[in-house]
N, C-alpha and C positions, 0 to 999 in steps of 0.2 A: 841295067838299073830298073828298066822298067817290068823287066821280068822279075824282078826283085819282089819288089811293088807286088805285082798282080801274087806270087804264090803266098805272098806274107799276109794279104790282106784275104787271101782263100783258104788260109790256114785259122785265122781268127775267127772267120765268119764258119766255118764248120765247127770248132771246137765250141761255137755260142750253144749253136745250134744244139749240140749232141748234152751242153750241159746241162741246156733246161728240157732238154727230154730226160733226164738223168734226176735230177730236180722231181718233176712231175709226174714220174714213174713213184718215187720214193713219199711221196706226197698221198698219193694215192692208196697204196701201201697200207702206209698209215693209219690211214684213215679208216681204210678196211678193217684193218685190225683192232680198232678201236670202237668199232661200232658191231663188232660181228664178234670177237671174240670175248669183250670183257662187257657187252650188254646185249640184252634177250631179254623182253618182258613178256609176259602173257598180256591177253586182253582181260580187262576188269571189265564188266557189265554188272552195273547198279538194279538190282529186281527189289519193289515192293510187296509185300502181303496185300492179300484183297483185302482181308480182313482187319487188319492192324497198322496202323500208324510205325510199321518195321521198316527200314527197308535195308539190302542184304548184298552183300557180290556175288556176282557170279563171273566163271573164266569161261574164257572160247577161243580158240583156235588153237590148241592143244596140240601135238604129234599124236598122243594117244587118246584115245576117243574114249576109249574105257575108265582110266586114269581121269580124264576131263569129269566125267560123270561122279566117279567116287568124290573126289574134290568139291563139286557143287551140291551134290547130296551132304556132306557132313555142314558145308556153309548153312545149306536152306535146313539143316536139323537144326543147329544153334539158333537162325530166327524163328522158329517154332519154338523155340524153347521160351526166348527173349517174348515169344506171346503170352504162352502161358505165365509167364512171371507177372507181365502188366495184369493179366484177369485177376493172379491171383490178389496184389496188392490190391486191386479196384473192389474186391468183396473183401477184404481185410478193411478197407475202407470203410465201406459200407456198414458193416459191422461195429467198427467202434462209433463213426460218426453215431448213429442209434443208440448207442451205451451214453454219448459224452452229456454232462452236465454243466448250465449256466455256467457254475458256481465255479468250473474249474477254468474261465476264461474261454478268451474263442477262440472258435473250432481253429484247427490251423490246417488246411487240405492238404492231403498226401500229394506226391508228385513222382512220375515215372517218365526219364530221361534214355532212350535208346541210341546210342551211336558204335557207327562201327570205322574204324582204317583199315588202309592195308600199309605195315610196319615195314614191307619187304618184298623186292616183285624182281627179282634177273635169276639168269642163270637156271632154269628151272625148280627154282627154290621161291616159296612164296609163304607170307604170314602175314595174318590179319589178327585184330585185336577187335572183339566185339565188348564196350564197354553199358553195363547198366546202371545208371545214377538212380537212387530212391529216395523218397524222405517220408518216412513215417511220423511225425513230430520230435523233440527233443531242440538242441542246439544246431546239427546239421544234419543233412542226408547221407548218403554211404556210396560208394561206386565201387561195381565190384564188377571186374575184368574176364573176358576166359579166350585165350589165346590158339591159335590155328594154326600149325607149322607143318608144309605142305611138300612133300617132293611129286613134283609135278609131273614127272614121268611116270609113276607108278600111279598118284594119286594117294599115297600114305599118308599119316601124320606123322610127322621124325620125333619120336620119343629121345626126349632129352638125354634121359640115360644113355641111350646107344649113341648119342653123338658125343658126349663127355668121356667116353671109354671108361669110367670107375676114375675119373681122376677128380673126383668129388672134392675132398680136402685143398687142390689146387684151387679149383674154379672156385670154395666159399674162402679162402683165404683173400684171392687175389677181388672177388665181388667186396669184402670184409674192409679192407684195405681203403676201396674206390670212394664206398658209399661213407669214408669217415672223413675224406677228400673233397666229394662234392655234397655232404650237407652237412657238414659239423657244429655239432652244437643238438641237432636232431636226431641222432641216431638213439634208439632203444634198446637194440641189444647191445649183448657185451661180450660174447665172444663169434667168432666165423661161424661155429658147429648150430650156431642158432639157425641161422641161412640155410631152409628146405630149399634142396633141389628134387626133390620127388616129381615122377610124373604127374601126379594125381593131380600136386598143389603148385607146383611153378607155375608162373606165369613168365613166358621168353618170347625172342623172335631172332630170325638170321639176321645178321646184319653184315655191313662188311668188313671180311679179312675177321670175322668172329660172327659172335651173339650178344645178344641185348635182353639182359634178366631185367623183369619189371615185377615190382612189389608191391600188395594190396597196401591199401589207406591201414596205417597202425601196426603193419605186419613190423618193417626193423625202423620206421621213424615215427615223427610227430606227426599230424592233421597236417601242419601247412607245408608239406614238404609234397604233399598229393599222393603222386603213385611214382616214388622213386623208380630212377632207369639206373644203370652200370653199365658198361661196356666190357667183356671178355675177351679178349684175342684169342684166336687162334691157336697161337702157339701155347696158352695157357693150359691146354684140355687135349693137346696132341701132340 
């Protein structure tokens, strides 16, 4: 009996044992997998202009070195640009304040707004949206967006077209669809084919398991709907 005892209770205390290593093996796992396989950010590093009230991302710690540099080269062009716009409104300004007269009420000052996100950061895949707000007089100012969609190991921009494969008519149907869903009542066009996917004029970003089409103020709604967003799947454009 007593031998009974001792193998019964050396059989329980080994199979504990082997469970929670069994447990904590699979735990571990897991976890691995989930931080290594389905996320990877790059480093975001925040840089100012000397000269301008900008400020801009930049990446680091890249595989490719070369890749790295193309990437923060095309960022710091876009805040170069975001400079010269502020100059230019500030002599625009300039210029009419000089023209304005009493008579037409007061002066009302222009204003220039820079901000930038990043819309999108794993997997090698990275987008940022640099937005400029302006207000030249009238009833309100204008914000007008330009979008950075990055494969990070080469350091290219992913031209929207190559990513949609021609399946153009899906992706403005299924955008057509979303955008009468989530702002109804404000939508301005009136059929899909109105919805530019062109490189030149989209504004997009990666997002997950798809993309994220975003639209200028006016472009397919009203002022107060801002700068509509949709969501694409995947499966919509492949």
């Amino acid at each position: 009996m007593k031998k009974f005892l001792y193998y019964f209770l050396l059989i329980i205390m080994t199979s504990s044992i082997n469970l929670g290593s069994i447990k904590f093996v699979n735990a571990e796992t897991k976890a691995g997998f989930n931080e290594n396989s389905l996320t990877r950010h790059i480093k975001i590093i925040e840089q100012k202009l000397n000269d301008a009230p900008i400020k801009y991302p930049q990446i680091s710690g890249a595989s490719n070195s070369t890749a790295q540099q193309k990437v923060n080269s095309i960022l710091k062009q876009g805040a170069d640009l975001a400079k010269n716009n502020r100059l230019k409104l500030l002599e625009d300004e300039k210029e009419a304040k000089s023209k304005w007269d009493a008579s037409q009420g007061p002066w009302r000052p222009y204003e220039y707004v820079y901000t930038y996100k990043v819309l999108y950061n794993n997997l090698d895949k990275l987008s940022v949206i640099y937005n400029e707000y302006s207000y030249t007089g009238g009833a309100h100012g204008m914000t007008m967006g330009t979008t950075f969609n990055f494969d990070v190991k080469t350091g290219d921009v992913v031209p929207l077209s190559k990513l949609i494969n021609e399946n153009t008519k899906s992706v403005q149907e299924y955008a057509y669809q979303q955008l009468q869903k989530k702002y109804k009542g404000y939508v301005l066009i009136k059929s899909p084919n109105e919805i530019d996917l062109s490189d030149k004029n989209r504004l997009w970003a990666f997002d997950h398991a798809g993309i994220k089409l975003i639209f200028k103020e006016y472009e397919v709604a009203a002022y107060a709907t801002g700068m509509p967003e949709v969501f694409i799947p995947v499966q919509v454009y492949q």
